[in-house]
C-alpha positions in Angstrom: -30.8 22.8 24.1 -28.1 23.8 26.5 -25.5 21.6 25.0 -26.2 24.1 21.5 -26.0 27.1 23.5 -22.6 26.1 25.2 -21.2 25.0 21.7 -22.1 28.3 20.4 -21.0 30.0 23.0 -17.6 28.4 22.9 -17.3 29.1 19.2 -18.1 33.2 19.3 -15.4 33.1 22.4 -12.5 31.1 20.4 -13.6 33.3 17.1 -14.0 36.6 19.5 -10.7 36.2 21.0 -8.2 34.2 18.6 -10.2 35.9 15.4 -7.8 38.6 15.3 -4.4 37.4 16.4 -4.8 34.7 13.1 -1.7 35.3 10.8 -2.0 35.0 6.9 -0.3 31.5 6.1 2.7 31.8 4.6 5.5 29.5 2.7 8.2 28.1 3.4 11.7 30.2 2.8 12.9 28.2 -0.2 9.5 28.8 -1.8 8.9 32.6 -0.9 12.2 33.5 -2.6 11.3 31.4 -5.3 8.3 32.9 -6.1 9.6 36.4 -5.9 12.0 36.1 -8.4 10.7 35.4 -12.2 11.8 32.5 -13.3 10.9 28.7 -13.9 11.8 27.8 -10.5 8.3 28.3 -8.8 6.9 25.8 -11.8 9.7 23.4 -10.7 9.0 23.0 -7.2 5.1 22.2 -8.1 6.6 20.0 -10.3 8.5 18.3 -7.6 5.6 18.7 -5.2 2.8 16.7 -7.3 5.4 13.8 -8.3 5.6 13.2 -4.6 2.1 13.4 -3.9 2.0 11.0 -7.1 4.8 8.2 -5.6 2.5 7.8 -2.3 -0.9 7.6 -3.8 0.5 5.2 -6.2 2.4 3.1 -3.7 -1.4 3.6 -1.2 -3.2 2.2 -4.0 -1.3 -0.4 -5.0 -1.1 -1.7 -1.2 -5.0 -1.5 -1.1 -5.3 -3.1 -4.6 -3.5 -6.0 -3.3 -5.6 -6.6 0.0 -8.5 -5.9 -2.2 -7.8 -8.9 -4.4 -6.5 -10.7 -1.6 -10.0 -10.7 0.0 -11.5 -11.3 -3.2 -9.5 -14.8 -3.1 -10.1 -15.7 0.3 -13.8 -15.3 0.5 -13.8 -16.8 -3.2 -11.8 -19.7 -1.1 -14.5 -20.0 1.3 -17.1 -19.8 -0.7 -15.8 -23.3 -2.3 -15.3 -24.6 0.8 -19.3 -23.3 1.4 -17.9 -21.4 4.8 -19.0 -18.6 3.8 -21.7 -16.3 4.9 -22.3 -18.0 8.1 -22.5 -21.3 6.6 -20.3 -23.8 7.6 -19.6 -27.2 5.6 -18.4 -30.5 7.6 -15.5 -32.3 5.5 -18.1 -35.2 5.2 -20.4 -33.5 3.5 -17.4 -32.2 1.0 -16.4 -35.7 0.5 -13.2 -34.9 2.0 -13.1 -37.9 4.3 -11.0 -41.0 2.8 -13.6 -44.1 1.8 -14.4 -45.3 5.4 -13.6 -43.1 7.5 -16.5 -41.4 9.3 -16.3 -38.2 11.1 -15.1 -37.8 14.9 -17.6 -37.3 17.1 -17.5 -35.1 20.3 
């Protein structure tokens, strides 16, 4: 109960006493002048903005679609091998020994 009050507390305070001193955000030069003039420019840099945005979640998702199917074929690897899910296979009982050999022992 005290923790809540002292959370509350600190959150009138910071509102109380930063509250008022908060600016309007505002953009950068390049973009304030071009917004106050009429022209195409303003589309143009929104434009240029969104095909960024669009080269880095492309290049993101590509990076996790590639450790996505990467995992897919490991645990798919695994799975043949039966290691997988806690269960682990011996190589005799893969018939992965040559004829005659039998397993070490420790």
């Amino acid at each position: 109960m005290t923790r809540k009050m002292l959370l509350l507390a600190a959150l009138v305070l910071g509102i109380g006493m930063f509250g008022p001193v908060a600016q309007p955000a505002q953009a950068c030069p390049m973009c304030k002048i071009a917004n106050e003039q009429d022209s195409l420019l303003p589309r143009a840099y929104m434009y240029s903005i969104l095909f960024m945005m669009g080269m880095i979640f492309s290049l993101a998702g590509g990076v996790a679609f590639c450790v996505y199917s990467l995992s897919r074929r490991e645990n798919a690897a695994l799975e043949a091998l039966g290691q997988y899910g806690g269960f682990t296979a011996d190589a005799n009982s893969l018939n992965l020994l040559p004829d005659g050999a039998s397993p070490a022992t420790a």
